[in-house]
VOGU-3710 file (C-alpha; in Angstrom, 3 decimals, decimal comma):
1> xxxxxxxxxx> 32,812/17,353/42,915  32,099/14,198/40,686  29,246/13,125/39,713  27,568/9,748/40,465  25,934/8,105/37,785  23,055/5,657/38,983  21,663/2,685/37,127  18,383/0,652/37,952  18,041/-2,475/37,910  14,935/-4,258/37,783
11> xxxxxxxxxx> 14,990/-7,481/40,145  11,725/-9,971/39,802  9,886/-8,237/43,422  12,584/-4,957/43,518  14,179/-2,379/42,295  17,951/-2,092/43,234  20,294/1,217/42,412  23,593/0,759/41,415  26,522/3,287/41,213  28,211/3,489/37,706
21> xxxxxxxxxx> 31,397/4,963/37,718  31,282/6,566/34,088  28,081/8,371/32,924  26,676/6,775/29,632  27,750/7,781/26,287  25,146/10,649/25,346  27,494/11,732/22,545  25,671/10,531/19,695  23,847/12,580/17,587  22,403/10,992/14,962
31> xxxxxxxxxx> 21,967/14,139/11,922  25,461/15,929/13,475  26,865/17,702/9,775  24,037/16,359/7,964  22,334/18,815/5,364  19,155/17,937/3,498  20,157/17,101/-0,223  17,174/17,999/-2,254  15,488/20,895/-1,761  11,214/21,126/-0,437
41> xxxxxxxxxx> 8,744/20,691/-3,164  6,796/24,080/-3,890  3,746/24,456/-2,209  1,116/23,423/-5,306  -0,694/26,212/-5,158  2,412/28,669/-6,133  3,047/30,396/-9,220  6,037/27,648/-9,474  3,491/24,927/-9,589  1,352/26,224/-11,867
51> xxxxxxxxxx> 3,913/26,782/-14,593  5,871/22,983/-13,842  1,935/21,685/-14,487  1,508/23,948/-17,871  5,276/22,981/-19,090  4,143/19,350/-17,721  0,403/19,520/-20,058  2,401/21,048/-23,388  4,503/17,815/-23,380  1,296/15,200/-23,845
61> xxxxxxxxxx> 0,951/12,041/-22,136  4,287/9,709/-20,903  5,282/6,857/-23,240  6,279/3,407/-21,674  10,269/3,587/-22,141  11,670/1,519/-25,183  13,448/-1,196/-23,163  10,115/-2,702/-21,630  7,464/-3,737/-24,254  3,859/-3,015/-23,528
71> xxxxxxxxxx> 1,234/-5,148/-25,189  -1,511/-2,947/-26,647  -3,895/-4,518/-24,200  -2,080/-2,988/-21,472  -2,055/0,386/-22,968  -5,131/1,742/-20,985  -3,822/0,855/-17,860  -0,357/2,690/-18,788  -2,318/5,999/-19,614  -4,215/5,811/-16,208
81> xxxxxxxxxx> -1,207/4,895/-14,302  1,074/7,704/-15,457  -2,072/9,998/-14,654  -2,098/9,810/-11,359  1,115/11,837/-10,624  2,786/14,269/-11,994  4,643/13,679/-15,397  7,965/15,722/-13,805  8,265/13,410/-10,880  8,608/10,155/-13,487
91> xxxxxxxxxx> 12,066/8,849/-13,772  13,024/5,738/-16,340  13,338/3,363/-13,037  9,388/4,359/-12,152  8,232/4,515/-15,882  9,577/0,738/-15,905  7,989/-0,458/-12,901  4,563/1,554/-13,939  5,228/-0,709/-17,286  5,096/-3,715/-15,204
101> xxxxxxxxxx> 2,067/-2,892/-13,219  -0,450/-2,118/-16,381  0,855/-5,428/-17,835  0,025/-7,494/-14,766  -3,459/-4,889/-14,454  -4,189/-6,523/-18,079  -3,029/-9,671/-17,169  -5,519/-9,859/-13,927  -8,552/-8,546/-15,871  -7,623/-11,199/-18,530
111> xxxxxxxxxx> -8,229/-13,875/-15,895  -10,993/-12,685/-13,945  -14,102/-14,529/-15,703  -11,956/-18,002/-15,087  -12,747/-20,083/-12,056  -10,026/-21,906/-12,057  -7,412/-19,013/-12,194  -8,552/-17,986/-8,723  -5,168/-18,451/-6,940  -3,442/-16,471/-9,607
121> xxxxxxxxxx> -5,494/-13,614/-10,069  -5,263/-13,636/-6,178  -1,177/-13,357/-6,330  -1,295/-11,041/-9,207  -4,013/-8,610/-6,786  -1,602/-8,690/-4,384  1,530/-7,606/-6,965  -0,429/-5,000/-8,361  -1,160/-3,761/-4,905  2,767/-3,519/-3,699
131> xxxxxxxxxx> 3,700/-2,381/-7,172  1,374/0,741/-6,984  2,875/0,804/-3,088  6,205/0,839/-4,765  5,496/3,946/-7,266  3,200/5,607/-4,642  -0,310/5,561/-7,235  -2,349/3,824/-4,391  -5,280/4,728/-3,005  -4,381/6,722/0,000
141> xxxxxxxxxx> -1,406/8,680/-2,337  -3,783/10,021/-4,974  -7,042/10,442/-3,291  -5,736/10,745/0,398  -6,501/8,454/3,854  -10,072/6,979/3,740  -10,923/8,898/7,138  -11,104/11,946/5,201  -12,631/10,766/2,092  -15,509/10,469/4,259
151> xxxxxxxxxx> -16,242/14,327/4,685  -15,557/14,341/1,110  -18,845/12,235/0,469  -20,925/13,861/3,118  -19,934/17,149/1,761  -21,379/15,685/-2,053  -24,390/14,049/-0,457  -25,433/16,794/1,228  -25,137/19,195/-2,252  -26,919/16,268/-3,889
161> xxxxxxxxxx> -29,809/16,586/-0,677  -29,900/20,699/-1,276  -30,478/20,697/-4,714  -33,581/22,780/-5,858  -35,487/21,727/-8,568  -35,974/25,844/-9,876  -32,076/25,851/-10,500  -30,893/23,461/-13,322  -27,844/21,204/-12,256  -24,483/20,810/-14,061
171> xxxx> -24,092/18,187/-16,426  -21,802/16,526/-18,356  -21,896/16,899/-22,316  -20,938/13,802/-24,293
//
């Protein structure tokens, strides 16, 4: 018994059927023989984690490599950068890049009080905005999506609202 393949055609008022002699190529698969290449990232609140973050805190802060020069202007920007991830997942391509992004940080701040420099702090908001894209330090990457950030504050607002005035706060200590 063979099979008859069908195939509809839309018309402009109708739909017509027409019979295909060969059935349609359903052969492709598109991750046939393919194996993942790296292996999952341990869950951060493992044992595994815990000891990459100490090994990670023994080694102090990431320098900018030696093939991009960094201005000492840009140097805060380069230490709050490489902060937000962390220091095991920087390669020399990233570190570069992250280079890049606290000189044109520095660069924006620089020309933020001038009028006339408008239009180029304006492109250089918008290249610091795809760079941190690019090495995944944005907003949404570090802090998580803004739809959630909202329970966050309720959650703080509402400790703020509860507080009694019998039992002393925490506080920071300069």
């Amino acid at each position: 018994m063979a099979i008859r393949w069908t195939r509809i055609i839309l018309g402009i008022n109708r739909q017509q059927a027409e019979v295909v002699g060969t059935p349609p190529n359903l052969s492709f698969i598109a991750n046939r023989g393919l194996k993942m290449t790296r292996p999952r990232n341990p869950r951060s609140d493992s044992a595994a984690a815990a000891v990459q973050a100490a090994q990670d805190a023994a080694q102090g802060p990431l320098t900018p490599p030696g093939h991009v020069p960094l201005p000492d202007g840009a140097l805060p920007f380069w230490a709050a950068l490489v902060r937000n991830r962390p220091r095991h997942r920087w390669n020399d391509a990233d570190l570069a890049t992250a280079a890049l992004l606290a000189v044109t940080q520095m660069q924006a701040v620089a020309m933020m009080g001038d009028i006339e420099q408008a239009a180029l702090v304006d492109k250089l908001g918008r290249r610091i905005a795809l760079l941190s894209k690019l090495l995944n330090v944005h907003a949404e990457a570090t802090i998580g999506r803004a739809q959630e950030q909202g329970k966050t504050l309720q959650l703080e607002r509402e400790a703020e609202a509860d507080h009694d005035p019998l039992i002393p706060r925490l506080r920071s200590v300069a």
